[in-house]
N, C-alpha and C positions, 0 to 999 in steps of 0.2 A: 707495379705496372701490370703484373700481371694479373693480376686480383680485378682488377679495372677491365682489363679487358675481356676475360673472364664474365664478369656481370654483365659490359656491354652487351657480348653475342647472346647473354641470357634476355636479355631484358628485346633483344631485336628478334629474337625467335619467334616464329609465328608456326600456326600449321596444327596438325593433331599432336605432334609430340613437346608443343608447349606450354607450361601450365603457369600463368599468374592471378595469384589472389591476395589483397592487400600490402603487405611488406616481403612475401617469398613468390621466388617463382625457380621453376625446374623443367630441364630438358633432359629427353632419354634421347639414347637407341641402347642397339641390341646387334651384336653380329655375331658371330661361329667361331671359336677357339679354335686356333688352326690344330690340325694334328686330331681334334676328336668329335665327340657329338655335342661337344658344351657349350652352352651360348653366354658369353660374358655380356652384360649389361652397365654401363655406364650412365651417372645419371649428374647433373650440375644442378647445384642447389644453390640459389640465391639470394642474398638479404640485400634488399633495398635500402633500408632502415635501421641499421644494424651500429644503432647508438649505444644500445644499452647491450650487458652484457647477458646473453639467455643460451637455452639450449634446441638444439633442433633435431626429433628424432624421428624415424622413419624405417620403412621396410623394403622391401620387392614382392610385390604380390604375382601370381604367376597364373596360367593358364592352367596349369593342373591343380589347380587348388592349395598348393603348397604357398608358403611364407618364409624368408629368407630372418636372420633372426633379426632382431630390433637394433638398428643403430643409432648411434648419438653423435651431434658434431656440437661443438663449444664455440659460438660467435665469439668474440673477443670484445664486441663495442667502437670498429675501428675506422666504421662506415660503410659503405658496400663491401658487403665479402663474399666471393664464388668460390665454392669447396666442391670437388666431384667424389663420388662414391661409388662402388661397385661390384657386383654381383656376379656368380658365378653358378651357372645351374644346366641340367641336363633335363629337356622339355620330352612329356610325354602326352601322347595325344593327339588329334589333328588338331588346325592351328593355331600352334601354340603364339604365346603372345606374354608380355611383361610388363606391370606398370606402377609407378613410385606411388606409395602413400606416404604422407606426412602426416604422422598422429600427434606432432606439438610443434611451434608454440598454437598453432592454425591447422585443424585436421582437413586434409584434402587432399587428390587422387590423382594423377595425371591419364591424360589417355594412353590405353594400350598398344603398347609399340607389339609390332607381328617380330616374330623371333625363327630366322630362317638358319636352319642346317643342315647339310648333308652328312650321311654318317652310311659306312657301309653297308648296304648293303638295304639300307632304309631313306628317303627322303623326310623333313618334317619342313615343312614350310605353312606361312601362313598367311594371310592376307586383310587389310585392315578394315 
């Protein structure tokens, strides 16, 4: 059930931070690790179509030019299936920003979520 509803909220997501194209689609944000300057990133990955059994990999592309390293998730083939994923990173620069690439089975980009944090003694916030 939860897998279902999972997909549901992806599939009803609209706005800048939703991304569907043919049998995936994916939703971010981005909010501030309490305690430091780190902004953890959350992202829902979805298979519409998720008959057959494949692989879906993907990164966090970041506003400082940095790349989070390559991950992999294993559909099963079991019908819709929503998997979240998540990232961990400390933004440098003004504003910074984060956004999911899917480099298989379908290469594509979701828009950039703004990535806001307070950290002593420094602001980074960003704006979309």
């Amino acid at each position: 059930m939860r897998v279902l509803v999972g997909a549901l909220l992806a599939m009803l997501a609209t706005g800048p931070d939703a991304l569907g194209s043919g049998t995936l689609a994916v939703t971010l944000d981005a909010r501030p690790l309490a305690g430091s300057c780190a902004i953890l990133s959350r992202a829902t990955i979805v298979a519409y179509d998720a008959r057959a059994r494949r692989e879906v990999s993907y990164r966090f592309v970041r506003s400082d030019g940095t790349v989070s390293p390559t991950g992999r998730l294993a559909l099963s083939g079991d019908g819709a299936v929503a998997q979240s994923v998540t990232d961990r990173w400390t933004p440098h620069g003004p504003a910074p920003w984060v956004a999911l690439e899917i480099l298989a089975p379908e290469r594509m980009r979701s828009a950039r979520v703004a990535a806001v944090t307070h950290c002593a003694g420094r602001d980074l916030a960003a704006t979309r």
